[in-house]
C-alpha positions in Angstrom: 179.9 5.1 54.2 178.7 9.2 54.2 176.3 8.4 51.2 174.7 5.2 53.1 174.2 7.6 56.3 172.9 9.8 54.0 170.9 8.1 52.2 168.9 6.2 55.6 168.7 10.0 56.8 166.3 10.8 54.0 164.3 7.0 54.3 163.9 8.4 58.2 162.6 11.3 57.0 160.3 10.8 54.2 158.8 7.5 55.8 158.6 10.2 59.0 156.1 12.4 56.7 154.6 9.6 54.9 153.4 8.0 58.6 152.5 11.7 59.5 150.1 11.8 56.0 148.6 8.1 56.7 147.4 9.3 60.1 146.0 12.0 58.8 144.1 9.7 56.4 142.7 7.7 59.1 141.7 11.2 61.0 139.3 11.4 58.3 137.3 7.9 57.9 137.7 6.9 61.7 137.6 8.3 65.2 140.6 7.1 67.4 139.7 4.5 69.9 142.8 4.2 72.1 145.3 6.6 71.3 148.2 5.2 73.5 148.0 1.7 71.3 147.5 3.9 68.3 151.2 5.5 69.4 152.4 2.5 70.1 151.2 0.8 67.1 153.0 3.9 64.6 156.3 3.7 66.6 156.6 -0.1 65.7 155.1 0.0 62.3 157.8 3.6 61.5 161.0 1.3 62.5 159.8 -2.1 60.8 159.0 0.2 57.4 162.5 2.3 57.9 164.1 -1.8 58.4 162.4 -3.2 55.1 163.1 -0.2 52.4 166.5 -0.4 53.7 167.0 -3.7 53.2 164.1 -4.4 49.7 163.9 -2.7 46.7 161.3 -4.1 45.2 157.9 -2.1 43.8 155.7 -5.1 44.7 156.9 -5.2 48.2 156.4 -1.3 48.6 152.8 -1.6 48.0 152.5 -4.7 50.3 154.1 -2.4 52.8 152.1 0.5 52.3 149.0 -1.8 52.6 150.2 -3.0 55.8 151.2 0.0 57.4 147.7 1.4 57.1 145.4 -2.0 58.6 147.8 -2.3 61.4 147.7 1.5 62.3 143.5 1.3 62.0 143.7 -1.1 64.8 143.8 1.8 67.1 140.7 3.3 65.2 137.0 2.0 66.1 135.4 0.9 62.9 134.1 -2.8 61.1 136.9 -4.6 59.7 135.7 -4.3 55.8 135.8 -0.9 56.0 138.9 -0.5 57.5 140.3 -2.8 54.5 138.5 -1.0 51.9 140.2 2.6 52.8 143.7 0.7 53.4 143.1 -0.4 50.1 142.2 3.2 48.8 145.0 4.5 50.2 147.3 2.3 48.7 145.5 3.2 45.0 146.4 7.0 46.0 150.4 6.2 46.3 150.0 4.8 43.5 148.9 7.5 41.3 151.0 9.5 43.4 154.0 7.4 41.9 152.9 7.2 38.5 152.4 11.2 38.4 156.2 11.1 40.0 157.4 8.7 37.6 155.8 10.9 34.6 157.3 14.1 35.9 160.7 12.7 36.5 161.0 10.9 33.0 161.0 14.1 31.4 164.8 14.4 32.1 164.0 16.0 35.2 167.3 16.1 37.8 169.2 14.4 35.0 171.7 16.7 35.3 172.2 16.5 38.4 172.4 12.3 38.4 174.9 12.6 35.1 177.1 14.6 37.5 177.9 12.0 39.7 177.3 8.9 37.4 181.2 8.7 37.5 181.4 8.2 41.1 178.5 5.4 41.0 176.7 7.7 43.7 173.5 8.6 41.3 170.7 6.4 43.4 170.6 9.2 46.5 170.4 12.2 44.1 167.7 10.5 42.1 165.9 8.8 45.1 165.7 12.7 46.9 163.7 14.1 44.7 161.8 11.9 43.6 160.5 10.8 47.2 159.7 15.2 47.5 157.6 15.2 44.4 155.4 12.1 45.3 155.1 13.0 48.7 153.3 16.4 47.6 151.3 14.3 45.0 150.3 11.6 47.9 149.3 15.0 50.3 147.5 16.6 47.4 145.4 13.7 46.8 144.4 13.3 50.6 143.4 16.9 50.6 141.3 16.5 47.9 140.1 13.4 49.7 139.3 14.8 53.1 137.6 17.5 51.4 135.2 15.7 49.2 134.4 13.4 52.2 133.6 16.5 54.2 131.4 18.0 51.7 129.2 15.4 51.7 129.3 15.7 55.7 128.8 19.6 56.0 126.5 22.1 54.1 128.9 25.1 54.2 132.5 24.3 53.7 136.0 26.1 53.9 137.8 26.7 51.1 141.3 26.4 52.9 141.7 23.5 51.3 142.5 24.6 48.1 145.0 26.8 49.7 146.8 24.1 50.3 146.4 22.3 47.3 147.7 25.6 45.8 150.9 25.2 48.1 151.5 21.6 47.0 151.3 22.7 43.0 153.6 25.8 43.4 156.4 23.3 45.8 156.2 21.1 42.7 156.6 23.7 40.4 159.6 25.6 42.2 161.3 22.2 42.5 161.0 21.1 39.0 162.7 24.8 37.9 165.3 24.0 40.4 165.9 20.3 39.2 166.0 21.3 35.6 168.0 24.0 36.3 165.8 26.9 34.8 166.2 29.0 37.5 170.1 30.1 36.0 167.4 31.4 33.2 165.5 34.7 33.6 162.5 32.8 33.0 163.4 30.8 35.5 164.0 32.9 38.2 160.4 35.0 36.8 158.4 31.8 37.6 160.4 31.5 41.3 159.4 34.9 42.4 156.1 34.6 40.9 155.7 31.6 43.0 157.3 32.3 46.2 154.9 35.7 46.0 152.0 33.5 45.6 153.0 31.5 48.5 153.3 34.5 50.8 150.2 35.6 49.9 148.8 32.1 50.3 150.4 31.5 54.2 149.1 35.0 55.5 145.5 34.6 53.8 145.6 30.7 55.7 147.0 32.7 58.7 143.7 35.4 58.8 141.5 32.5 58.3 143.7 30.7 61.8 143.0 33.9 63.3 139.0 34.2 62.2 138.2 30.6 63.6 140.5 31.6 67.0 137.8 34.6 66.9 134.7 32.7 66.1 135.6 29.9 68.8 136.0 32.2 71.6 132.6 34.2 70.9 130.8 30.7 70.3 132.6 30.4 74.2 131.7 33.4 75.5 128.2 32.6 74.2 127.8 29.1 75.4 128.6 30.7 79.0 126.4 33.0 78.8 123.8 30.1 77.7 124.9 28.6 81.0 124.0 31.9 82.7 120.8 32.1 81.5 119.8 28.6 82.1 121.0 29.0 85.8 119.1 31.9 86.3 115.8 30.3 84.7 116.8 27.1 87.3 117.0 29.7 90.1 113.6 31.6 89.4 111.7 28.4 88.8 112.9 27.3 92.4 112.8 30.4 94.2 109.3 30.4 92.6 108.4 27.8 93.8 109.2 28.0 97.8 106.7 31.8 97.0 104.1 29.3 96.1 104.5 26.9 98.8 104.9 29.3 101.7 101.7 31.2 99.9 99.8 27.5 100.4 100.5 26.4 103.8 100.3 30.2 105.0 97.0 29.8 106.7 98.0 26.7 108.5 100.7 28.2 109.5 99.3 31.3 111.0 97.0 29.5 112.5 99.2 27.5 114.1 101.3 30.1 115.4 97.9 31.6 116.6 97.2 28.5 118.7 100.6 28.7 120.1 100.5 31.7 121.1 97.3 31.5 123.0 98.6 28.0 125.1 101.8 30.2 126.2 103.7 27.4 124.5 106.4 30.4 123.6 109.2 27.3 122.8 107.3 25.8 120.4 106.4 28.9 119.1 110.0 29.8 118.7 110.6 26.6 117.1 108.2 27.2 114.6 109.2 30.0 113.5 112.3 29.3 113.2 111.2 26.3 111.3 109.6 28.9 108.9 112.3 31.1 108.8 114.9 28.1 107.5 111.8 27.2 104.6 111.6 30.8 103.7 116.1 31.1 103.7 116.3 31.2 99.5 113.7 34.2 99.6 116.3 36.4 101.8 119.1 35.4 99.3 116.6 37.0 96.0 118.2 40.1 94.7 115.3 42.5 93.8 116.8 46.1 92.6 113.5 46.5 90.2 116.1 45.9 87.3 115.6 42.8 85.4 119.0 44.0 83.8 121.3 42.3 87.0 118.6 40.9 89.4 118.8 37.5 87.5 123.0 37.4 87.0 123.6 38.7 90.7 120.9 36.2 92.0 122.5 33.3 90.5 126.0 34.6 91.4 125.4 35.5 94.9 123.9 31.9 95.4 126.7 29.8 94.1 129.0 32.2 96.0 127.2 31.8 99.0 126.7 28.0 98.2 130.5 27.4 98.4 130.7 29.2 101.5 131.6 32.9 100.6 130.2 35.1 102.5 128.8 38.1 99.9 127.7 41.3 101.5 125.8 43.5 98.9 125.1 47.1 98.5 122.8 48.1 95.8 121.2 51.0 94.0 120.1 50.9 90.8 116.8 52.7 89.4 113.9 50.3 87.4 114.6 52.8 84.7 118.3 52.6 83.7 118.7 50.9 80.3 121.3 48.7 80.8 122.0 45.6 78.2 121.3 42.0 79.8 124.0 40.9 77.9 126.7 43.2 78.8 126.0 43.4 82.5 125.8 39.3 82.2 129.3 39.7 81.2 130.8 42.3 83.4 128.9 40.8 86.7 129.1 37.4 85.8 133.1 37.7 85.0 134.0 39.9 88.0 132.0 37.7 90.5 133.5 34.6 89.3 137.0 35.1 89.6 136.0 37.0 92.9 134.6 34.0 93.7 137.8 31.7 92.4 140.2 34.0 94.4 138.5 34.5 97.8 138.2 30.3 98.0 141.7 30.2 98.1 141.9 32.2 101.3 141.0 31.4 104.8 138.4 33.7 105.5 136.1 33.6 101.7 134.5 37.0 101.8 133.0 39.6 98.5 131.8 43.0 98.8 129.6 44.2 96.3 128.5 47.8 95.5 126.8 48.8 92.3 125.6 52.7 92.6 123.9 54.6 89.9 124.0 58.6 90.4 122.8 60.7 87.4 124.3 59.2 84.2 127.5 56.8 86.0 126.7 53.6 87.4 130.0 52.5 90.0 130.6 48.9 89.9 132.8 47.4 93.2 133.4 44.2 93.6 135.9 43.5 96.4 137.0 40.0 98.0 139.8 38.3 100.2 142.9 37.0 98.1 146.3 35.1 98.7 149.2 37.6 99.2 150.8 36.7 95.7 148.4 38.8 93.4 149.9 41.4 91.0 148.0 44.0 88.6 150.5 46.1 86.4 149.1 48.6 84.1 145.8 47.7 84.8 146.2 43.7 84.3 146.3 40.7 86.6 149.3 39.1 87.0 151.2 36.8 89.6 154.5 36.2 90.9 154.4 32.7 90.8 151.7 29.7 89.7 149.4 28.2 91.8 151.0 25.5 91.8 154.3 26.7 92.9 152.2 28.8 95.7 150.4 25.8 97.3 154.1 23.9 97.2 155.8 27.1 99.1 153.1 26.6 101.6 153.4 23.1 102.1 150.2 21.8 101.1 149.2 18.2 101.3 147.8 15.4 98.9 143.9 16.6 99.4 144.6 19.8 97.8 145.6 18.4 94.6 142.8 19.0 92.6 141.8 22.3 93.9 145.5 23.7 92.7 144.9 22.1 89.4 141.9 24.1 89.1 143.1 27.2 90.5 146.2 26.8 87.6 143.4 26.0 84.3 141.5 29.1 85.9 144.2 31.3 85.6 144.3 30.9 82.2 140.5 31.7 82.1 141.5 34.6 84.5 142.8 37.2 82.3 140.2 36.1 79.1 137.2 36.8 81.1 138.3 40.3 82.1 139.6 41.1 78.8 135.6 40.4 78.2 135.0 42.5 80.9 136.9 45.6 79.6 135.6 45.1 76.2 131.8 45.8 77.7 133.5 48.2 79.3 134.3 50.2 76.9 131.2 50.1 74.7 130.0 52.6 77.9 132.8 54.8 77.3 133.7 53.5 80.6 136.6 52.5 82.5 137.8 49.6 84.4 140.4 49.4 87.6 142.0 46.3 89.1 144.1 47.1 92.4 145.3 44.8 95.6 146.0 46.0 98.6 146.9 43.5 101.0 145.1 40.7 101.1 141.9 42.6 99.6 141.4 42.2 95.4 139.4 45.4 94.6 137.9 45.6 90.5 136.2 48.5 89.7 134.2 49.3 86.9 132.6 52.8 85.8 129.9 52.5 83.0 128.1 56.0 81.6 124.7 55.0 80.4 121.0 56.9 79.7 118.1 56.9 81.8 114.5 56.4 80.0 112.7 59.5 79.5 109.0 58.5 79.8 106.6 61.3 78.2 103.6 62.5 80.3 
């Protein structure tokens, strides 16, 4: 009875790793069209396989299987129905290499040593049945690699070569197995070719690992670009509309003055009140234009101050900054554009949505103070935010209804972005030589920034 329970316990598993290998297949010809059905559909197909090579042994009847594993699981995958037939087919030609390599390898008196021990006891099908299933799994994952890869190729100009990383990991698992199973390993050979490998592999896992950590790298710059993309193309959107109401007050100009002028002279001082005020409310998005003379942050703080102000923030500004200050476009689009926007993210969740800006420049320094109503819960220890509790937990404490739903969902993925953007921050920061502060004080969040940069010297 053990060795039955035994023996289903590795048909669970390997059929487990086998299902986990056939989706990956699929990943590679198809795109996933309903992923709940596609769950569905691997649940039911996993426990009908595990039933059937329980109960058949049979070689023909394994490939049927295999063959109808794969159609029924492309169900869930958008795609015409030859083609889904002709790479079910495919993969059912690489198990079988896969199996023929096994066979080949195992022939060769491979774990025989191990089956002759417990031929007596009539126990020899699990000890043969273990490792064969290990080594044609690894044969099966080392042809899909090969596989994927080739089909990407022909897809992408500049490839990885991860892959063959990996491939490299199958071939040295096969190898240290087949030492084991033969029993080499009792020989110094042996035990040479173990230590070889399992150094190989080491150095194979931490070279994958830096190339992980180089594409977690690349993906966050290609982020941190794309927003500031976004920034840009606000800004042009802004300039082009701001622009615009110039060139239509400019037009009517004369019409207008000379209506005010007829006003005036009739004594008709309500309608002239009226007009003006109509004029006033046309001419609104010229009071909100930031003009410091320095193309630097007049774009970034035009477009922040306007969504700010757009979502009901009230934004007092006190600036100072000389035409003649080199400052980078791109660094100050970082260090504005991160520290207004999560100003912006934490005063909405107060009553009373209020910033305070400040940006000074006095003979080398420029000071950088952004200050804004926040919730009580904020934290900054050793110069980083933190909270005592989620947003989500907050808003409960507080009794918050329905209608606020999605506005605490947002508040919780921002968080996350939170700290990101002013690691960006600091790392702008520092290209200055500069230093950054985060305090709270009360129900005031107060960031403040330091950058030491030169002035343009302009011969005579």
């Amino acid at each position: 009875m053990y060795m039955f329970m035994e023996y289903i316990f590795v048909i669970l598993v390997v059929r487990l790793i086998k299902m986990t290998i056939d989706l990956d297949y699929c990943n590679i010809f198809f795109n996933v069209n309903n992923k709940k059905l596609r769950w569905i559909l691997c649940i039911g197909v996993y426990l009908a396989a595990v039933l059937a090579d329980i109960i058949f042994d049979s070689e023909f009847i394994s490939i049927m299987e295999s063959f109808i594993i794969m159609y029924i699981i492309m169900q869930a995958y958008s795609g015409a129905l030859d083609k889904k037939v002709l790479f079910a087919s495919m993969n059912v030609a690489l198990e079988c290499i896969a199996d023929m390599g096994t066979s080949y390898i195992m022939s060769d008196g491979i774990v025989m040593s191990s089956i002759n021990n417990y031929n007596a006891s009539g126990n020899m099908e699990i000890y043969y049945y273990f490792p064969e299933q290990f080594v044609s799994i690894m044969l099966f994952y080392f042809l899909i690699i090969i596989v994927k890869n080739i089909y990407r190729t022909k897809e992408y100009d500049d490839m990885s070569y991860n892959w063959l990383y990996f491939m490299l990991l199958a071939v040295m698992s096969i190898g240290v197995w087949y030492i084991i199973a033969r029993g080499l390993i009792l020989t110094q050979e042996g035990l040479i070719c173990v230590g070889a490998a399992l150094l190989v592999m080491n150095m194979v896992s931490y070279k994958l690992y830096e190339s992980v950590s180089d594409a977690y790298r690349y993906e966050k710059e290609y982020e941190k670009l794309k927003e500031q993309m976004d920034i840009y193309e606000c800004q042009i959107s802004t300039s082009i509309e701001n622009d615009r109401v110039v060139r239509s007050l400019r037009h009517d100009m004369k019409l207008h003055l000379e209506e005010l002028k007829l006003l005036a002279a009739g004594r008709k001082y309500d309608e002239l009140e009226n007009y003006i005020s109509a004029m006033t409310e046309d001419a609104k998005p010229l009071y909100n234009m930031i003009g410091t003379g320095n193309p630097s942050v007049d774009g970034i703080l035009d477009y922040m101050c306007s969504k700010a102000q757009d979502k009901g923030v009230t934004v007092r500004r006190k600036l100072r900054i000389p035409e003649d200050v080199e400052l980078s476009t791109y660094d100050m689009n970082i260090i504005l554009g991160n520290l207004l926007e999560n100003a912006i993210e934490n005063t909405l969740k107060t009553d009373n949505p209020y910033i305070e800006l400040t940006i000074k420049y006095q003979s080398g320094p420029i000071y950088i103070n952004v200050t804004n109503t926040c919730i009580a819960d904020q934290k900054v220890v050793d110069g980083k935010y933190l909270t005592t509790k989620t947003d989500i937990e907050g808003n409960v404490d507080k009794g918050y209804g329905a209608d606020k739903a999605d506005k605490v969902k947002q508040n919780n993925h921002n968080r996350v972005k939170h700290g990101y953007g002013l690691d960006n921050v600091k790392r702008c920061v520092d290209k200055y030589s500069g230093t950054m502060k985060l305090n709270c004080t009360g129900e005031l969040f107060i960031a403040e920034v330091l950058l030491y940069v030169p002035v343009k010297v302009y011969k005579k």
